[in-house]
TORGUKE-338996 format. One record per residue (C-alpha): residue number from 1; chain; x, y, z. Coordinates in steps of 0.02 Angstrom, whole numbers, plus 50000, padded with zeros to 5 digits. Layout:
N
(NUM,"A",(X,Y,Z))
...
This chain:
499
(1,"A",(44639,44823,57892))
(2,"A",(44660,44955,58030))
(3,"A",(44797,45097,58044))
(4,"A",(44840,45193,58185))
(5,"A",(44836,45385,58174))
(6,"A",(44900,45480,58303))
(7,"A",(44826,45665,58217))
(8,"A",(44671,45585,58275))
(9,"A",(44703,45463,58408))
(10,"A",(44605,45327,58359))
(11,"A",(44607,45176,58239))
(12,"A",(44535,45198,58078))
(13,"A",(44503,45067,57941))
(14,"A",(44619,45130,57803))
(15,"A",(44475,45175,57669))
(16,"A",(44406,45301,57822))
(17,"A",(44577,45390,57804))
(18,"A",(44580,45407,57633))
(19,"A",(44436,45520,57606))
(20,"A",(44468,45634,57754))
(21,"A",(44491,45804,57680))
(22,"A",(44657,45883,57662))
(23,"A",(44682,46018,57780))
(24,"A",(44672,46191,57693))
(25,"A",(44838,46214,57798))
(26,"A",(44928,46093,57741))
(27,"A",(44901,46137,57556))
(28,"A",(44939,46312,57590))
(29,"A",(45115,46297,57663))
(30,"A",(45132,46157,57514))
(31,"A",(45091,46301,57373))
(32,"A",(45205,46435,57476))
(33,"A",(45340,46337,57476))
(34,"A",(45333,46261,57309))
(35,"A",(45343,46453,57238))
(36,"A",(45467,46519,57377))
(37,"A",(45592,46362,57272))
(38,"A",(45548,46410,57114))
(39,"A",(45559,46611,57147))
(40,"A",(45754,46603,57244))
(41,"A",(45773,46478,57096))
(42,"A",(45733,46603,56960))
(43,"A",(45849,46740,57058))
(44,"A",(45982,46626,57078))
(45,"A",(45986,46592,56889))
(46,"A",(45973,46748,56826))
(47,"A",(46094,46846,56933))
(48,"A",(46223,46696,56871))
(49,"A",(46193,46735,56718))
(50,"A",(46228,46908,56722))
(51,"A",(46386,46900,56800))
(52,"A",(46424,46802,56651))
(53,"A",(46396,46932,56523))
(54,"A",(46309,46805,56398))
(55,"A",(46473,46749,56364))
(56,"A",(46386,46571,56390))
(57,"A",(46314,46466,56241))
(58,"A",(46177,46396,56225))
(59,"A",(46225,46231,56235))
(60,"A",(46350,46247,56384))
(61,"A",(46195,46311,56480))
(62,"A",(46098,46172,56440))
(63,"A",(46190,46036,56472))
(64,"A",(46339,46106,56578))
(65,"A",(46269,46259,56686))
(66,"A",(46409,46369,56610))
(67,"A",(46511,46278,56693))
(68,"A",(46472,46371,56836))
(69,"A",(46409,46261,56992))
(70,"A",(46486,46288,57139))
(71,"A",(46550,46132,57259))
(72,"A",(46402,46193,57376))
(73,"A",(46262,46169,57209))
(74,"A",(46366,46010,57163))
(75,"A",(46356,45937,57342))
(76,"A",(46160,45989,57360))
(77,"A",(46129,45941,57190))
(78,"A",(46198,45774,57199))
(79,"A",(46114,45737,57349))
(80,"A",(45907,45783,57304))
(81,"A",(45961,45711,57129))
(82,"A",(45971,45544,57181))
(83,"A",(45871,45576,57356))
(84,"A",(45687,45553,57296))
(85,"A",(45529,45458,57312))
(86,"A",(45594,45295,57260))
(87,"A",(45724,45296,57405))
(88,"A",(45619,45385,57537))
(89,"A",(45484,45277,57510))
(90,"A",(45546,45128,57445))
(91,"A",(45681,45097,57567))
(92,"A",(45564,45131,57708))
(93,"A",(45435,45017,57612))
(94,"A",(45561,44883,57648))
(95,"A",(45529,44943,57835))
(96,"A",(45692,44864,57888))
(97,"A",(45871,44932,57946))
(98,"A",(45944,44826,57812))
(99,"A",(45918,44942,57659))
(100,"A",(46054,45081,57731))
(101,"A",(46191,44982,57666))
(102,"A",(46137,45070,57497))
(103,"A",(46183,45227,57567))
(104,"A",(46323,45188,57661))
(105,"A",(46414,45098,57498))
(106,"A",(46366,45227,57382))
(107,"A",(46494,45342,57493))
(108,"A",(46631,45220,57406))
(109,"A",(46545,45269,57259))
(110,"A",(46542,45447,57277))
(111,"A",(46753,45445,57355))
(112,"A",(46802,45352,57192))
(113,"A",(46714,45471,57087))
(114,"A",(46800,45606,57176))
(115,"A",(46957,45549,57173))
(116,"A",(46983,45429,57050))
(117,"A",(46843,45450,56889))
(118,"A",(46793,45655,56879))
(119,"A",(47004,45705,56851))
(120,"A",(46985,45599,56701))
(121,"A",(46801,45684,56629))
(122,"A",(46884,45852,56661))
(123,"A",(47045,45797,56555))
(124,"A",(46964,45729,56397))
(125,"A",(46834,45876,56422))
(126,"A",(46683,45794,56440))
(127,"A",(46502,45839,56405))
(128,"A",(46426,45665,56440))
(129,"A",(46514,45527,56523))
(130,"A",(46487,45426,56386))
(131,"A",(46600,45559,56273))
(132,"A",(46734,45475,56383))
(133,"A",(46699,45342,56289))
(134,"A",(46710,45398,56113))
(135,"A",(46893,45473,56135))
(136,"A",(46949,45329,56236))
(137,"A",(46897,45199,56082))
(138,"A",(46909,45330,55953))
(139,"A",(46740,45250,55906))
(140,"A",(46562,45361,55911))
(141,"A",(46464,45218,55891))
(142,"A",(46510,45144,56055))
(143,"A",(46461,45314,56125))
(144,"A",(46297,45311,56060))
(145,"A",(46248,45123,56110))
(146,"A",(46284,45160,56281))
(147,"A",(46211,45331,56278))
(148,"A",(46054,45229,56204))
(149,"A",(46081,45115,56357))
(150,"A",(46058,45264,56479))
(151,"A",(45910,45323,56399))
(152,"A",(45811,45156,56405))
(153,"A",(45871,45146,56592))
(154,"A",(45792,45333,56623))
(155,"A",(45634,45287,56536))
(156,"A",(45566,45149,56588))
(157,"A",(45653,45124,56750))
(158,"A",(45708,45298,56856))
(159,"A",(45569,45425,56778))
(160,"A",(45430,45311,56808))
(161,"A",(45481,45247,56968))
(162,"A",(45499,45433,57028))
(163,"A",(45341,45480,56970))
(164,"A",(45253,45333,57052))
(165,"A",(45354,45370,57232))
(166,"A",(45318,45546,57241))
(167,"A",(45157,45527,57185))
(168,"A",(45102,45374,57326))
(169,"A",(45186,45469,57458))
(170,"A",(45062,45627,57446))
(171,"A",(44922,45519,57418))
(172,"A",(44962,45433,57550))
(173,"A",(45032,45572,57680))
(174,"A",(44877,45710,57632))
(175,"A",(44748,45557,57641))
(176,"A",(44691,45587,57475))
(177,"A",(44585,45477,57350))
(178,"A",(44653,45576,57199))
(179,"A",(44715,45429,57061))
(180,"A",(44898,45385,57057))
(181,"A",(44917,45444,56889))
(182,"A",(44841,45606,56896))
(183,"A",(44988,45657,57046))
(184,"A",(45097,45601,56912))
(185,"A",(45048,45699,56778))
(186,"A",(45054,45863,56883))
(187,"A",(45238,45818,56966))
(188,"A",(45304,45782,56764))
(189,"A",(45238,45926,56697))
(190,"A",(45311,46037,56814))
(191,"A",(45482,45934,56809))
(192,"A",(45488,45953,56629))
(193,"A",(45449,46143,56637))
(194,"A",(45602,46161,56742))
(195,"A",(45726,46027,56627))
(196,"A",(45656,46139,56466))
(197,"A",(45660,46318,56538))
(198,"A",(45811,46315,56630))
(199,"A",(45926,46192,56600))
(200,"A",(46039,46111,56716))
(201,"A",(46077,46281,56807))
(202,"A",(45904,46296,56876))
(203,"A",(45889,46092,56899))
(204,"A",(46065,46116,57000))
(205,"A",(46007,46274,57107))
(206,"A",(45827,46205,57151))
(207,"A",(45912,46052,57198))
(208,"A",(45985,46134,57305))
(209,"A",(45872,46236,57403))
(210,"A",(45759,46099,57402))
(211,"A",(45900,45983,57482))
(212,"A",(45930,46090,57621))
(213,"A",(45747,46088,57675))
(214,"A",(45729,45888,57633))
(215,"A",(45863,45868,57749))
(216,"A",(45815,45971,57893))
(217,"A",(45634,45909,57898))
(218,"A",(45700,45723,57862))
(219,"A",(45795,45741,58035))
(220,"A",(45644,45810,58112))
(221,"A",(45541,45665,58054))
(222,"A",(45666,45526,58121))
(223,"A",(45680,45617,58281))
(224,"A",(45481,45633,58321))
(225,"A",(45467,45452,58241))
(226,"A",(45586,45399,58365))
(227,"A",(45513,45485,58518))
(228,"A",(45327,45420,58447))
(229,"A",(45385,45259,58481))
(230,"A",(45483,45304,58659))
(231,"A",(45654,45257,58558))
(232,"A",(45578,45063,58594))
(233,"A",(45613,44949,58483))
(234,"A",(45526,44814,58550))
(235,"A",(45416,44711,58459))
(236,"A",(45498,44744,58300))
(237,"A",(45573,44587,58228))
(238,"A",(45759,44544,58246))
(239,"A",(45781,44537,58060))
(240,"A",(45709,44695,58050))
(241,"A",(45858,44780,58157))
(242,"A",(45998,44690,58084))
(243,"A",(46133,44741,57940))
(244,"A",(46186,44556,57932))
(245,"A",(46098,44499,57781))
(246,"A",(46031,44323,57775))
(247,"A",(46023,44235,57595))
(248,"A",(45834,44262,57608))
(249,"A",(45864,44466,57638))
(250,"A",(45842,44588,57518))
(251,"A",(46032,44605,57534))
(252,"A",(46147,44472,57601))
(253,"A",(46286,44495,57670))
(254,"A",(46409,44418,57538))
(255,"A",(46327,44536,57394))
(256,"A",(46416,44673,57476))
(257,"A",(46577,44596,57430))
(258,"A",(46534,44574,57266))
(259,"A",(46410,44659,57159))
(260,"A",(46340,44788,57278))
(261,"A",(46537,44887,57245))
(262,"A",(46523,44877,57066))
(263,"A",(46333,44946,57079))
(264,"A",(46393,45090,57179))
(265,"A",(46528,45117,57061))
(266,"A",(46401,45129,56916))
(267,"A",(46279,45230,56989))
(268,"A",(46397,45361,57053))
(269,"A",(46547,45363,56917))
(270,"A",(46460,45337,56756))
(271,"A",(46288,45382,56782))
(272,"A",(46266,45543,56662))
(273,"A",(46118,45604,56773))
(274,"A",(46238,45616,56933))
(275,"A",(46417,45644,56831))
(276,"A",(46334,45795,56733))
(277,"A",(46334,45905,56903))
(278,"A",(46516,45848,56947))
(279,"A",(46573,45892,56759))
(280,"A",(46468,46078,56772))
(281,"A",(46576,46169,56914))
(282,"A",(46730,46251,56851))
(283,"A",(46869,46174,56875))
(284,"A",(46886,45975,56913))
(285,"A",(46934,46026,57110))
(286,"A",(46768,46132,57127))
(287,"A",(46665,45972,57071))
(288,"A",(46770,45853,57167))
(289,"A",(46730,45958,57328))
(290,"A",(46539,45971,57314))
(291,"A",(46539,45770,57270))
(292,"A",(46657,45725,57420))
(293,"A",(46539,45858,57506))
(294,"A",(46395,45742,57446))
(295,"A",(46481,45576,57516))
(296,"A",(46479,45669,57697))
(297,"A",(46305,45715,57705))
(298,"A",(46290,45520,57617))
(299,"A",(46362,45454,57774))
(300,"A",(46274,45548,57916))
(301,"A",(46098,45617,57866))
(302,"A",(46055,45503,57729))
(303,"A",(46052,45305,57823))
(304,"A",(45940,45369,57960))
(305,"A",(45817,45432,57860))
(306,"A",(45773,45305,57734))
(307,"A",(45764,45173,57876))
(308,"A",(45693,45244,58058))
(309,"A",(45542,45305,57994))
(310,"A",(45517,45109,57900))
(311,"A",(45543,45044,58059))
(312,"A",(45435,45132,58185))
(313,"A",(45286,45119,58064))
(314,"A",(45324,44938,58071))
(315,"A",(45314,44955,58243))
(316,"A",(45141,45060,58237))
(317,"A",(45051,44998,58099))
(318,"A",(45127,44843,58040))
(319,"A",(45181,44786,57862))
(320,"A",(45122,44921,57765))
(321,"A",(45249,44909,57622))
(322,"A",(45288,45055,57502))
(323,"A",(45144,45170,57597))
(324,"A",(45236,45183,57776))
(325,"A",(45345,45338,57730))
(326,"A",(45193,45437,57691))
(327,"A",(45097,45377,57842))
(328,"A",(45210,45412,57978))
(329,"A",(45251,45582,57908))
(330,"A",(45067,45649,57905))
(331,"A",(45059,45570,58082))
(332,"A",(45213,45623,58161))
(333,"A",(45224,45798,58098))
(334,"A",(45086,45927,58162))
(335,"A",(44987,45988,58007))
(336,"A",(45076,46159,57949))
(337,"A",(45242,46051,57968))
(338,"A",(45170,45922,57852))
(339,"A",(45138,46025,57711))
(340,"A",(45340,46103,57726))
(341,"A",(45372,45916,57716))
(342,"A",(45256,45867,57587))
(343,"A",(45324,46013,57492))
(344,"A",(45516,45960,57528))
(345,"A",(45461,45786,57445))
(346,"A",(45360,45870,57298))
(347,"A",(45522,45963,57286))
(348,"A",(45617,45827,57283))
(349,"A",(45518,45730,57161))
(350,"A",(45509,45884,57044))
(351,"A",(45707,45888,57039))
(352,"A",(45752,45728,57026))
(353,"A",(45616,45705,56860))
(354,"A",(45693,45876,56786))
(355,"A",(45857,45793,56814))
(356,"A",(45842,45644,56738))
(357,"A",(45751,45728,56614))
(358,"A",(45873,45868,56571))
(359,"A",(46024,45706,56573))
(360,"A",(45920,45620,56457))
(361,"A",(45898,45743,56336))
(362,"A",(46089,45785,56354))
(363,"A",(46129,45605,56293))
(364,"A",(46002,45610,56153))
(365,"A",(46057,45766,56083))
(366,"A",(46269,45761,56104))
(367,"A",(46263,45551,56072))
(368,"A",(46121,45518,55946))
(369,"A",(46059,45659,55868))
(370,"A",(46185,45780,55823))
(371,"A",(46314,45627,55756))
(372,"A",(46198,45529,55649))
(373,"A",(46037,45633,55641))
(374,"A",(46042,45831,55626))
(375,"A",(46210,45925,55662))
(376,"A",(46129,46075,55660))
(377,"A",(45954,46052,55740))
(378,"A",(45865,46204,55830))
(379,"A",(45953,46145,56011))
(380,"A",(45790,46216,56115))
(381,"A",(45645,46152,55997))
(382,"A",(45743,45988,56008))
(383,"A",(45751,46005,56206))
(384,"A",(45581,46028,56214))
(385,"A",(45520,45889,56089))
(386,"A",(45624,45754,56167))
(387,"A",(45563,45822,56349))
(388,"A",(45385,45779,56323))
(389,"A",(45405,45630,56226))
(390,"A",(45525,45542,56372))
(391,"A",(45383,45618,56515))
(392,"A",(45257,45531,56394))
(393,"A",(45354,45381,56404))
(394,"A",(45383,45396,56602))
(395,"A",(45214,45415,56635))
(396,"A",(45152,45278,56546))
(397,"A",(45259,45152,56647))
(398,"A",(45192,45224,56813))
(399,"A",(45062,45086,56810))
(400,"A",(45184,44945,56810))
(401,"A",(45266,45010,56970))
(402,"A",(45117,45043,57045))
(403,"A",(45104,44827,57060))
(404,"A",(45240,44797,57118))
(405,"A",(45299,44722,57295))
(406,"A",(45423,44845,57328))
(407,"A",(45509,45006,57204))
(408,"A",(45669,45012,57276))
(409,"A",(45692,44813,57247))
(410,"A",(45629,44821,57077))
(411,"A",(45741,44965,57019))
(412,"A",(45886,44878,57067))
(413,"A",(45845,44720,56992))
(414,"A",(45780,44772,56820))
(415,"A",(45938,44911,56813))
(416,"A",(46062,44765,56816))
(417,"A",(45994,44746,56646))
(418,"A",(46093,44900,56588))
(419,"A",(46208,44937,56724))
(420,"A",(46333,44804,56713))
(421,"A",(46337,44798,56534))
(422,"A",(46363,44989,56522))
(423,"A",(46499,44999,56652))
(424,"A",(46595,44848,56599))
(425,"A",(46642,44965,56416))
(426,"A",(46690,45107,56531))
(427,"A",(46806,44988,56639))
(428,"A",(46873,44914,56481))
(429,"A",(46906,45083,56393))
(430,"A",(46978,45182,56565))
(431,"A",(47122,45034,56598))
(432,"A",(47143,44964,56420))
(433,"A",(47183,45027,56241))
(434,"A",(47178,44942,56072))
(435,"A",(47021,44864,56104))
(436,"A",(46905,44886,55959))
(437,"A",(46765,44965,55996))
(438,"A",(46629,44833,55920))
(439,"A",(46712,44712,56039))
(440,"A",(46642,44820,56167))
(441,"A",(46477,44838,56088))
(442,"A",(46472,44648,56068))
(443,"A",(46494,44606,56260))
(444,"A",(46393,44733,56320))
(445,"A",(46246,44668,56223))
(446,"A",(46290,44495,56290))
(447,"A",(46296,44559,56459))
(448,"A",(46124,44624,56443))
(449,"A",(46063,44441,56374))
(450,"A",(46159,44350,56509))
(451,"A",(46081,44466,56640))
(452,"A",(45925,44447,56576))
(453,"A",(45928,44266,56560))
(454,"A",(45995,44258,56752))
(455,"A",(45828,44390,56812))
(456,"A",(45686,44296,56704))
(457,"A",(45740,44119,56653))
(458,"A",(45873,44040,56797))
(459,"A",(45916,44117,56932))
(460,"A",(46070,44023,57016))
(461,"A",(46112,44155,57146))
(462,"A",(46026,44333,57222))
(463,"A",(46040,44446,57062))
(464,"A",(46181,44572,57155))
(465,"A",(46286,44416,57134))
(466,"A",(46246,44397,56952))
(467,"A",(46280,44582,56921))
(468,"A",(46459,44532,56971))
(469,"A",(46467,44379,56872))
(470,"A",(46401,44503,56739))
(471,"A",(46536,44634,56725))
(472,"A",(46669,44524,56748))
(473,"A",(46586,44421,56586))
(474,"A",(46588,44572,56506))
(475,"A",(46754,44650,56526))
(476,"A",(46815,44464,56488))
(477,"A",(46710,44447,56324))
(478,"A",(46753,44627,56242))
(479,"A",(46950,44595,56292))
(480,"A",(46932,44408,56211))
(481,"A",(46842,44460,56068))
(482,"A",(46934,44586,56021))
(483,"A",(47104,44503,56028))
(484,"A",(47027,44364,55916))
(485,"A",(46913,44425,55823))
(486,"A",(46986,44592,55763))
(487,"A",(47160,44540,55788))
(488,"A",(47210,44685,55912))
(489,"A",(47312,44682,56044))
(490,"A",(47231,44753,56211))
(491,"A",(47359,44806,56335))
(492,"A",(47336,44875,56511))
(493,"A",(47350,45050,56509))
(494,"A",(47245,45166,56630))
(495,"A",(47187,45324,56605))
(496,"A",(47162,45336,56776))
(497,"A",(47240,45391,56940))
(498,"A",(47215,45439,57117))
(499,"A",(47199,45634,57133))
């Protein structure tokens, strides 16, 4: 196999690029503006702080910032949060216009957590969304089966895929033959310094420094994609430049009528690792202004990127799955460039991991551990445990992504494991009551065996599809089995409403 590079202007067989040295330049703007993050990050943190007066606990710093994120940090953090390696380079692995209708439906996602889901985390005075749950079933053990859900999601499916993204795209875009794993290990260790250190403060600030320059050097890399390729399309398939979704597509058309809105509403409304920024700013107007702020840049930066730099490797290099992204960047951009971008996507990586990381702990601590293990445990030794145990974990599972055909494919699929299931007992609980809260349990465990059978044993129809066919079982199932079952009487009665 060959691969254009246009640093060098010739065609290289792809083994010849992979030992080329990294460019001393490259690295250097990398390390400079890894620290210059981490530096306004430490200012930023401690100068909050001290106009605080240490009148902020422990735990609200942890796990809720103080409750002091602006709707600029929410909007920025939001963004790089979800923003990493497995979109940038999975959706561009996918090398086909198709994969920005994830984008442009999560902006549903992100209006109806705006205006319809954060009023109600702000009334019931939430830590976790899934403390939502708890008050709205007066049950804790709901809480903590979902909670449990979330984790097993962030283990083995977000952490690991993040770790794998980031670390194929610098291998890839610095021409590197430095192992997978290794990249890994050095992008989780400093995540998880970050999630233990400084809570979700410094996870929210450095997202968002890091956001702005993601953003800003994304739209440089579309732009000198496009002119790299004389804006000519030409040559690239048709059903490579279409948003009309045959049944053979990664996303058909009819999904987006049907699963693909309940996804959306998942990912953006319940999702503790996204939520937790929305629930940190200090009032429920501040958060719904940085996540409305989000939607925006959602609309307008966000499709371009994960798809025109996909699509004009196509164009230059072919099928070259997952390892496009990183190959048209280090081609594209001249070499001091490329490190600021490399170090944008390191950035990114980093956040995202200390994210998830710092939401994951949240859930362990406030859902499992404090109710039914330790009420009194030693909040940062636990923090710091539980960190390196889930990175463990993360980085173990790297491997498994490393085979596969595509990561942003393979998220979605195995998530619908735990998504549906999860958000079926939050749209039961936020437009029911008297539904018992093992009825709950009960479907949502038979949502994640239905799903499950659908993904590995028969599938009828493309697995978006059965994600709807999932929920809906679900919400069915815990409203029929509690009526005859437990012998309550489950009436309509939201807790929701437009604000």
């Amino acid at each position: 196999m060959e691969c254009y590079s246009r640093r060098h202007d010739v065609f290289l067989p792809v083994s010849a690029i992979i030992i080329m040295p990294v460019e001393t330049l490259q690295l250097s703007v990398f390390a400079l503006i890894i620290a210059t993050i981490g530096w306004l990050t430490y200012r930023k943190v401690s100068a909050d702080l001290a106009a605080q007066g240490g009148l902020v606990t422990a735990r609200e710093e942890v796990f809720l910032a103080g409750k002091g994120l602006s709707w600029v940090v929410v909007a920025g953090s939001i963004t790089l949060t979800n923003l990493s390696t497995d979109q940038l380079v999975g959706m561009n692995g996918n090398q086909m216009v198709l994969l920005a209708w994830w984008e442009l439906a999560a902006v549903v996602g992100l209006v109806i957590l705006a205006k319809v889901i954060l009023p109600v985390y702000y009334r019931y005075d939430c830590t976790t969304t899934t403390e939502l749950l708890e008050k709205r079933y007066d049950d804790r053990r709901i809480r903590a089966l979902i909670g449990l859900l979330f984790l097993l999601g962030n283990l083995f499916i977000f952490i690991p895929a993040m770790l794998y993204g980031g670390s194929l795209f610098i291998q890839t875009m610095f021409n590197v033959d430095i192992p997978l794993l290794w990249i890994a290990v050095a992008f989780a260790l400093v995540g998880s310094t970050y999630a233990v250190l400084g809570g979700l403060r410094a996870v929210a600030v450095s997202d968002a420094y890091s956001g702005v320059l993601l953003l800003s050097l994304g739209v440089v890399v579309v732009l000198l994609s496009l002119s790299a390729i004389d804006f000519d399309f030409s040559g690239i398939p048709a059903e490579r430049l279409t948003l009309i979704g045959d049944n053979n597509s990664p996303i058909p058309w009819h999904t987006l009528l049907t699963g693909m809105v309940f996804i959306q509403i998942f990912y953006w409304g319940t999702n503790q690792t996204i939520t937790q920024r929305a629930m940190a700013s200090p009032t429920a107007e501040e958060g719904q202004k940085g996540v409305l702020a989000a939607a925006a840049i959602r609309l307008v930066i966000i499709p371009p990127l994960v798809v025109v730099p996909g699509l004009v490797s196509y164009k230059l290099y072919g099928d070259i799955g997952d390892a496009a992204f990183g190959t048209i960047v280090g081609d594209v951009l001249p070499l001091w460039l490329s490190g600021a971008f490399a170090a944008a996507i390191a950035a990114a990586v980093l956040t995202s991991v200390n994210s998830v990381l710092n939401s994951s702990t949240t859930l362990w601590v406030c859902d499992i551990h404090e109710p039914f293990i330790n009420a009194s445990a030693d909040l940062k030794r636990l923090n710091l445990v539980i960190t390196l145990v889930f990175v463990v974990i993360g980085l173990a599972m790297v491997p498994v992504y490393a085979a596969a055909d595509s990561i942003i494919n393979l998220v979605q699929e195995l998530y619908g494991l735990l998504s549906m299931p999860i958000l079926s007992a939050f749209i039961v609980g936020l437009l029911f009551r008297d539904v018992a809260a093992v009825a709950a349990i009960i479907a949502a465990v038979l949502g994640v065996l239905l799903y499950g059978f659908f993904s590995f044993i028969w599938a009828p129809l493309h697995y978006i599809h059965m994600m709807f066919f999932t929920v809906i079982f679900c919400v069915l199932s815990a409203l029929t089995v509690s009526r005859l079952v437990f012998r309550t009487r489950p009436a309509f009665d939201p807790a929701i409403r437009l604000s």
